[in-house]
C-alpha positions as CSV (number, residue, x, y, z in Angstrom):
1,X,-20.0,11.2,20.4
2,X,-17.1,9.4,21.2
3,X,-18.8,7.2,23.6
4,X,-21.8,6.1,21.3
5,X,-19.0,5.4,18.9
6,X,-17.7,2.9,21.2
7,X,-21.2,1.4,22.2
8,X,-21.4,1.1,18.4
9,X,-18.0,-1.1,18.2
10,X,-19.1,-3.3,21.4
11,X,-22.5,-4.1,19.5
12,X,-20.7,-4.6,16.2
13,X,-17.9,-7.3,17.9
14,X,-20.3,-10.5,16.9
15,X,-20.5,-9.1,13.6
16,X,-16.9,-8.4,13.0
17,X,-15.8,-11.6,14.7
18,X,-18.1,-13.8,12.1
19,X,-17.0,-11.5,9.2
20,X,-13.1,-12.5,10.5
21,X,-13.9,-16.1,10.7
22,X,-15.8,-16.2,7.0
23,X,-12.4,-14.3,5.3
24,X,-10.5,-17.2,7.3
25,X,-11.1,-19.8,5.0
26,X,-9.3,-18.0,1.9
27,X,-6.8,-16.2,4.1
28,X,-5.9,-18.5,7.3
29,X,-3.8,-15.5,8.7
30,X,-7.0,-14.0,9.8
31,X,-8.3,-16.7,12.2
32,X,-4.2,-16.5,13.4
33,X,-3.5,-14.0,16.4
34,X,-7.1,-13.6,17.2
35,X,-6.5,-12.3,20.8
36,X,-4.4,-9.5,19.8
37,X,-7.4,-7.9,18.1
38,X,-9.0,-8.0,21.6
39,X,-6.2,-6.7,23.5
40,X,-4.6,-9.9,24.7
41,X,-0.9,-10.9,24.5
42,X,2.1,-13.2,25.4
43,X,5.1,-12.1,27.1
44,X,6.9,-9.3,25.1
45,X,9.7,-10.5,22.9
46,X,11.9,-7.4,23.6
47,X,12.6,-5.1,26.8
48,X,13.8,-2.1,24.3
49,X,11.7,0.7,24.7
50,X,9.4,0.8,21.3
51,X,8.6,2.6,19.1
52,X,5.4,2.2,17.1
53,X,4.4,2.0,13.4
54,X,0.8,1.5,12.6
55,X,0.7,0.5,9.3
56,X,-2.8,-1.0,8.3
57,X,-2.3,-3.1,4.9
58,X,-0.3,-4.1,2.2
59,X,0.7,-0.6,0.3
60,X,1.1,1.5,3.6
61,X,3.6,-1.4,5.2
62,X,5.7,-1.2,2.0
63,X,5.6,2.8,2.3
64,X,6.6,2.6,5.7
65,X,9.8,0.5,4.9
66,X,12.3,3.5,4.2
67,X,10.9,5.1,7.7
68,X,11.3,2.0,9.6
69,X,14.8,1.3,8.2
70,X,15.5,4.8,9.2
71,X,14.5,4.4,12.6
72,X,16.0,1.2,13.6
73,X,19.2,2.6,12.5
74,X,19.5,6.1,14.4
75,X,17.8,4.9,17.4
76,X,20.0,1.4,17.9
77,X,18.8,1.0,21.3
78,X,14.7,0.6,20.3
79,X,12.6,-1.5,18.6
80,X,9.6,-1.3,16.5
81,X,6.7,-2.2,17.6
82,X,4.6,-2.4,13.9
83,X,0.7,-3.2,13.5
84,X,-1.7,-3.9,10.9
85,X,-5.4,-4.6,10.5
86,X,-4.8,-7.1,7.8
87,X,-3.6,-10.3,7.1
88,X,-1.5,-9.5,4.4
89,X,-0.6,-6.4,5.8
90,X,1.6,-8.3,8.4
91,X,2.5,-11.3,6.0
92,X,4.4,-8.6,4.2
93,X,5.8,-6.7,7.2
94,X,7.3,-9.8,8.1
95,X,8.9,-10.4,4.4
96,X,10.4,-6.8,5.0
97,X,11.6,-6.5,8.6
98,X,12.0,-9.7,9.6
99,X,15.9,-9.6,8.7
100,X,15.7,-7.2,12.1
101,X,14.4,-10.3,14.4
102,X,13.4,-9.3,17.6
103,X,14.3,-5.3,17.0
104,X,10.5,-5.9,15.1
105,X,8.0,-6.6,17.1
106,X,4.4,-7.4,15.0
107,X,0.9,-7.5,16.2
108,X,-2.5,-7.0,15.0
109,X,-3.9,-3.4,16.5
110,X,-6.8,-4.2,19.1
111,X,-10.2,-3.1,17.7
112,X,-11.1,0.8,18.6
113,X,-12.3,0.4,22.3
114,X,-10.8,2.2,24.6
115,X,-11.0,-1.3,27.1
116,X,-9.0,-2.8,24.3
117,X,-6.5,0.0,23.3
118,X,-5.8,0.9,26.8
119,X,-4.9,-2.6,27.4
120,X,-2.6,-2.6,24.1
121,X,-0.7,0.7,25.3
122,X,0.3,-0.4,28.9
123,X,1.3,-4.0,27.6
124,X,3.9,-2.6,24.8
125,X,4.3,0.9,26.7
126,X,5.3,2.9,23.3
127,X,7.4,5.7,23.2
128,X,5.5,7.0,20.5
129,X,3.2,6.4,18.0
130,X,3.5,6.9,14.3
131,X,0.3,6.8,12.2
132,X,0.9,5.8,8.3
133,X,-1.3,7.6,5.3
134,X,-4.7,7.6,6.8
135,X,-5.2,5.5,9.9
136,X,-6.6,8.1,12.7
137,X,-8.9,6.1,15.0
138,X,-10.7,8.0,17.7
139,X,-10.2,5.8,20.9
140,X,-6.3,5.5,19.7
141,X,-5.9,8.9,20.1
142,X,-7.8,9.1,23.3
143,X,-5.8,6.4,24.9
144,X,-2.5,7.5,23.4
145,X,-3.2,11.3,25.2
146,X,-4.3,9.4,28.2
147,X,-1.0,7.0,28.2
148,X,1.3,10.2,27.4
149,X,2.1,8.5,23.8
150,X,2.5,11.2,21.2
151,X,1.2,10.5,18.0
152,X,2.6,11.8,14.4
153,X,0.5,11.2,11.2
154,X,3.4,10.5,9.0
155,X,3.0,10.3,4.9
156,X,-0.3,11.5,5.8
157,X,-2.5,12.2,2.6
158,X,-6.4,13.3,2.5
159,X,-8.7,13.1,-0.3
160,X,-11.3,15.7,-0.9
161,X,-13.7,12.8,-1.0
162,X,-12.3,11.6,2.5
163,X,-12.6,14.9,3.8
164,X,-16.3,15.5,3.3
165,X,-16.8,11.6,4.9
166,X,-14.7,12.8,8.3
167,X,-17.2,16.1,8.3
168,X,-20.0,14.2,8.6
169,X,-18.9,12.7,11.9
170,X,-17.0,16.1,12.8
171,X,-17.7,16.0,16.4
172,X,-15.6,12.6,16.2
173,X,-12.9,13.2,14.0
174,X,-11.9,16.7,14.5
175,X,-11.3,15.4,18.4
176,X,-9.1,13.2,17.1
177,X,-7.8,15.0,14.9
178,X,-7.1,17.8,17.8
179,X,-4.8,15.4,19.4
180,X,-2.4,14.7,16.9
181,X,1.4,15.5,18.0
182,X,2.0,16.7,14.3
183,X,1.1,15.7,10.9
184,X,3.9,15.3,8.3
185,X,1.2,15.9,4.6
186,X,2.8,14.4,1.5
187,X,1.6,17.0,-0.1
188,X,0.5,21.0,0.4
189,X,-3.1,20.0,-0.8
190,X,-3.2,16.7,1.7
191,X,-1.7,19.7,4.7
192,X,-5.3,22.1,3.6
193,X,-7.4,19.6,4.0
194,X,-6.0,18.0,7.3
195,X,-6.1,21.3,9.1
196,X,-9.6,21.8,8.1
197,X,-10.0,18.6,10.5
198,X,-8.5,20.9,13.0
199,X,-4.8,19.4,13.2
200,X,-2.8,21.9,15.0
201,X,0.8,21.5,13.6
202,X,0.5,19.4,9.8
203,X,4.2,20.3,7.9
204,X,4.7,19.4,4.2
205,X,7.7,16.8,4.1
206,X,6.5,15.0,0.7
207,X,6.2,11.1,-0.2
208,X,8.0,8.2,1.6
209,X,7.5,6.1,-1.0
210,X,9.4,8.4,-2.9
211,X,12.2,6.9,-1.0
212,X,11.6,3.4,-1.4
213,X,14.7,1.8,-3.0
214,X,14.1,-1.2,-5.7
215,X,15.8,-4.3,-3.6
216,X,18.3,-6.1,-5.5
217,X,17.0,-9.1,-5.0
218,X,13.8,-8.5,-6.8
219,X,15.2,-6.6,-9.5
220,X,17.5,-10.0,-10.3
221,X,13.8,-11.9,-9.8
222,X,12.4,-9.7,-12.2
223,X,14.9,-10.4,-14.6
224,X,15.0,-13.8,-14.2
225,X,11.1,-13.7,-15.1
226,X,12.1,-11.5,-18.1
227,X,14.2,-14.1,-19.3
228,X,11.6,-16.8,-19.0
229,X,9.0,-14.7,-20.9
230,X,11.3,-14.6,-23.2
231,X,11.6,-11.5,-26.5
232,X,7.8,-10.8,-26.1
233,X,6.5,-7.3,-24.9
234,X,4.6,-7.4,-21.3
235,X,2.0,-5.4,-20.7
236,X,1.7,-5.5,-16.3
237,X,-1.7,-4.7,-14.9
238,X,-0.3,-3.9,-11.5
239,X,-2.6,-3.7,-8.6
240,X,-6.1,-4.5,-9.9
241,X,-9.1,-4.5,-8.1
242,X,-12.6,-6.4,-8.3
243,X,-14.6,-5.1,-11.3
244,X,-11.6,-3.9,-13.4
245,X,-10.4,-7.2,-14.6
246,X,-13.3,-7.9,-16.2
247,X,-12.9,-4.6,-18.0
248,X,-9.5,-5.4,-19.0
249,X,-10.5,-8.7,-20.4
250,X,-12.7,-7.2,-22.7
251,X,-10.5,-4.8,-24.0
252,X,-8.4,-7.4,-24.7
253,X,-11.3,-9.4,-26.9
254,X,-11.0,-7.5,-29.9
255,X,-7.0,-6.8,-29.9
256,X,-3.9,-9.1,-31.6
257,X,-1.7,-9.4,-29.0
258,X,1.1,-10.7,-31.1
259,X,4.3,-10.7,-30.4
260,X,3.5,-9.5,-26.8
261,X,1.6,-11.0,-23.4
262,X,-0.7,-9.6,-20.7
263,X,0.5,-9.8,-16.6
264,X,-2.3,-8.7,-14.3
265,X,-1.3,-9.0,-11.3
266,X,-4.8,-8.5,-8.1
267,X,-4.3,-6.6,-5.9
268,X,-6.5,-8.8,-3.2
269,X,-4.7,-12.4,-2.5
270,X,-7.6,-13.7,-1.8
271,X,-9.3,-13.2,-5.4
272,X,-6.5,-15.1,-7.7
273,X,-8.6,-17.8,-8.1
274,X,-11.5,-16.0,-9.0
275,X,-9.0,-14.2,-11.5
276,X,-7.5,-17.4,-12.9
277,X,-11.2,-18.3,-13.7
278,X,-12.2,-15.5,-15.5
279,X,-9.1,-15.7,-17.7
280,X,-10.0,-19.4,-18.6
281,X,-13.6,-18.7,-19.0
282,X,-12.8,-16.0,-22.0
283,X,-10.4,-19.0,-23.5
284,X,-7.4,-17.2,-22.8
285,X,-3.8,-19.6,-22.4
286,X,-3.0,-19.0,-19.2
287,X,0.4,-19.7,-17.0
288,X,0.2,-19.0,-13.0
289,X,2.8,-17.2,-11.1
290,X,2.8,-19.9,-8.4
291,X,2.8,-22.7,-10.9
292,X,5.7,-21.5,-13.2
293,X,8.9,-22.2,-10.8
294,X,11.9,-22.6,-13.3
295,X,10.3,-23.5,-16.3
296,X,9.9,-20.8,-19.3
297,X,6.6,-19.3,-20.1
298,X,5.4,-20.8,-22.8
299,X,5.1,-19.1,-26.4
300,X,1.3,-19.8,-26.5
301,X,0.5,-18.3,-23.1
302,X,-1.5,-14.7,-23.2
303,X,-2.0,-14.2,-20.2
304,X,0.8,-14.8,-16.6
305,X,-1.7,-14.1,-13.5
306,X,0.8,-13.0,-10.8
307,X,-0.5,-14.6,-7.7
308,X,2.2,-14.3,-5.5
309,X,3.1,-12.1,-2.5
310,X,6.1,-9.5,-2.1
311,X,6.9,-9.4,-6.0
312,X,5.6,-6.3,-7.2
313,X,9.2,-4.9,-7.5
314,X,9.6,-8.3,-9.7
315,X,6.7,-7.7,-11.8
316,X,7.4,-4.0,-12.6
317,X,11.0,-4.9,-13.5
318,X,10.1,-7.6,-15.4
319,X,7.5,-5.6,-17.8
320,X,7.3,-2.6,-20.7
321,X,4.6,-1.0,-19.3
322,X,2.8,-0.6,-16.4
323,X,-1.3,0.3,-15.8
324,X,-1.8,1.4,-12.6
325,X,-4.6,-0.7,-10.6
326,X,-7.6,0.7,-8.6
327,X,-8.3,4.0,-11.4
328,X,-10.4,2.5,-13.8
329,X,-13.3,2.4,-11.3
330,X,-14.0,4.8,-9.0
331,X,-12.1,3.4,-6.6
332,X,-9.2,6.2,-6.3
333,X,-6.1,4.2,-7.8
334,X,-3.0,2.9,-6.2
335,X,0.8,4.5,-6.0
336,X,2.4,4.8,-9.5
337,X,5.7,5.8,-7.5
338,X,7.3,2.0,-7.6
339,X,6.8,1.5,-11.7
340,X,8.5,5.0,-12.0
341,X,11.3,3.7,-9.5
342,X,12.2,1.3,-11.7
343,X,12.4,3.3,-14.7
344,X,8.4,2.2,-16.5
345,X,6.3,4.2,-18.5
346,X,2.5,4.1,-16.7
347,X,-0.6,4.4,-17.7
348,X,-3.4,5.3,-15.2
349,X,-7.0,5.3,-15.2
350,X,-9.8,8.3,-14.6
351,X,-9.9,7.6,-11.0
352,X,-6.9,8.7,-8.9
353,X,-8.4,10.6,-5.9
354,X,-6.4,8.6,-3.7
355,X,-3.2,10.1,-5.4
356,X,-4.5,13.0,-7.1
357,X,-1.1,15.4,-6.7
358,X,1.5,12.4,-7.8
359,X,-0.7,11.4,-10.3
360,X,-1.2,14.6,-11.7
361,X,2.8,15.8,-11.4
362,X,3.7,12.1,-13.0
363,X,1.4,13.0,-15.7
364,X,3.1,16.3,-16.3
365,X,7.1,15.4,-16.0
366,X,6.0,13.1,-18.7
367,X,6.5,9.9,-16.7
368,X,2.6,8.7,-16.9
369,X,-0.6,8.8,-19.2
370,X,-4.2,9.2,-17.9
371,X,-6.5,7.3,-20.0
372,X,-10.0,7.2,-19.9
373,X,-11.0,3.4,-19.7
374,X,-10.1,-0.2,-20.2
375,X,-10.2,-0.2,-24.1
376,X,-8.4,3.4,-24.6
377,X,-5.5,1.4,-21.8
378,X,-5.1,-1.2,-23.7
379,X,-5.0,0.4,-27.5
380,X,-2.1,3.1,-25.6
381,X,-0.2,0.1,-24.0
382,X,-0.2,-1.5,-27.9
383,X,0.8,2.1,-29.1
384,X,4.1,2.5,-26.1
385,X,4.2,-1.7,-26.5
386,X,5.3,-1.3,-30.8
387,X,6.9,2.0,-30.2
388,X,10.9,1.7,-28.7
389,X,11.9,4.7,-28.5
390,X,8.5,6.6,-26.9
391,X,8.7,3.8,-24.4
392,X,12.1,4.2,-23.5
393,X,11.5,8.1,-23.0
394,X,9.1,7.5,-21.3
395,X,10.5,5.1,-19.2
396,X,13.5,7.6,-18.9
397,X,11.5,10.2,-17.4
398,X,9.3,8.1,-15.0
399,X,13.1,7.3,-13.2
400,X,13.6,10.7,-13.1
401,X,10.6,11.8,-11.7
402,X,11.2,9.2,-8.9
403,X,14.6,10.5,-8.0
404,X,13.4,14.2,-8.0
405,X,11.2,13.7,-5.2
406,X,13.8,11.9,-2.9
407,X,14.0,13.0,0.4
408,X,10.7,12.9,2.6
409,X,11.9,10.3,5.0
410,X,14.9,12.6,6.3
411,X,12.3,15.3,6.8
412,X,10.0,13.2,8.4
413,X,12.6,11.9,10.8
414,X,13.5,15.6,11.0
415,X,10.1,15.7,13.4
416,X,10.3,12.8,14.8
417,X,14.1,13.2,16.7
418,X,12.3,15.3,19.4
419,X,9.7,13.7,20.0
420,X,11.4,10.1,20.7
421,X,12.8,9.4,24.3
């Protein structure tokens, strides 16, 4: 199975080499680094021994921050060797961890061949390999049991809805799964389901993100943004994805916004423009992140499209409430945990598959509200929005639900100590 899954790759390569070219022109990082994805490289930039982070995109880079910072500081003589898939993946790993210089190493992870891989492996020579949320790719694991690399799943979470998908190719993924080192679940739901794959040693250690610490430096950014909003109440729409803005937008049609304003911030870099356009299309005032530099936001602006990188921390901070990306469609939401970190009430849509378990606890310590589309978001934002003191409890109970479940990155390190040489 595993080999026709490789014939499969080696016949998709033209394919995926266009499709990398064609999401160049928005995004030049992806016609950047092309070789890596192939399995060539430079001259190392470190002689530490490594260890390595896989971290595929965006949200599971910022998850793995607390880990990484972790790491780098109870093993002083290694590095980390960290790889995405994506563009912005790595733009943001290298907003995080480049304060570390050469202690971080970055590259793109080679496409799943095992030509490619191998090739990947005996160039950086890992110690070990750690595997963030989801990302367990047949020919990695192969290689990294050929190389002697042990591999941990770490933060490792499994939807129902991913579950049946891996039992359809069973004879693929269960072999895989079969060769992880040990699987640290967020959750006792996530550990079921990932020893139905056939993982032999999956431990409940909880949420890193849990453990994700608001920096400073956005929070004052945040506030700064406040300031230049001015008294009005914000409304963020964190993390949205194609489909849902439209949604949004006409939920909006029919409601006074007032004394308040609208942030929605994509979740996809590579769609503000299409965002910006839809929001001047409906004849909505409209102020972009990128454009606004020092200058206030002006009273008769609706709408502040946040189309900038590494400023969700900002955004939260800067906002009232928070609606939760990703849940309005069935597209399994997007983590709630960083809104809650900084002390906002959430709203979050039908669809949280994703993040059933946090979802479904925020909901219940009081820190979140499901609603059940764009229209019935919007009138509860205007309800929290004219309401103080709800808002503030609320808010007051989303901080403490953050803060509760502190703890999963010394747990997780807790299995990695003995497995790092």
């Amino acid at each position: 199975m595993r080999f026709l899954y490789s014939v499969a790759w080696w016949l998709a390569l033209p394919l995926v080499l266009g499709r990398l070219w064609w999401r160049g022109r928005k995004e030049p990082g992806y016609r950047q680094h092309m070789a890596e994805r192939f399995g060539f490289y430079g001259v190392r930039a470190t002689n530490m021994p490594l260890i390595w982070v896989h971290a595929v995109s965006v949200g599971e880079t910022r998850a793995a921050e607390p880990l990484i910072d972790a790491l780098l500081r109870a093993y002083p003589a290694h590095g980390i060797l960290l790889t995405h898939m994506t563009a912005t993946g790595r733009e943001t790993g290298r907003a995080l961890f480049g304060k570390y210089g050469a202690r971080v190493v970055q590259s793109f992870l080679p496409y799943d061949t095992g030509w490619m891989v191998g090739r990947f492996l005996r160039h950086f020579a890992p110690r070990l390999c750690v595997l963030m949320e989801t990302e367990v790719w047949p020919n990695v694991m192969a290689q990294c049991a050929r190389h002697g690399v042990p591999v941990v799943l770490a933060n490792a979470r499994l939807s129902q809805r991913s579950l049946a998908k891996a039992r359809r190719l069973s004879a693929l993924m269960m072999e895989a799964a079969r060769r992880l080192t040990c699987v640290a679940a967020q959750t006792e739901a996530d550990a079921v389901r990932i020893r139905q794959l056939g993982a032999p040693d999956v431990q409940v250690t909880g949420s890193i993100k849990f453990d994700v610490t608001p920096p400073s430096q956005m929070i004052a950014q945040g506030a700064m943004l406040r300031a230049r909003i001015g008294p009005r109440k914000v409304l963020l729409c964190a993390s949205t994805r194609e489909g849902e803005e439209t949604l949004i937008l006409d939920a909006l049609g029919g409601i006074d916004l007032g004394n308040s304003m609208v942030v929605i911030v994509p979740r996809h870099p590579q769609r503000f423009d299409e965002v910006a356009s839809m929001i001047e299309s409906r004849g909505y005032t409209l102020q972009r992140r990128s454009a606004l530099g020092d200058k206030v936001v002006a009273p008769a602006v609706q709408i502040l499209l946040g189309d900038s990188m590494g400023e969700m921390f900002a955004y939260y901070e800067a906002c009232d409430v928070a609606f939760i990306g990703g849940s309005l469609l069935p597209l399994g939401g997007q983590n709630l945990i960083e809104a809650c970190a900084v002390g906002k009430p959430v709203l979050i849509g039908p669809h949280t598959f994703n993040f059933s378990t946090v979802s479904d606890d925020a909901i219940e310590a009081g820190a979140a509200r499901r609603v059940n589309d764009a229209q019935a978001m919007i009138d509860g934002a205007c309800k929290l929005l004219r309401d103080d003191s709800e808002r503030m409890r609320m808010g007051q109970q989303a901080l403490a639900f953050a803060r509760q479940h502190r703890g999963a990155t010394a747990r997780t390190m807790a299995l990695l100590g003995p497995l790092i040489r």
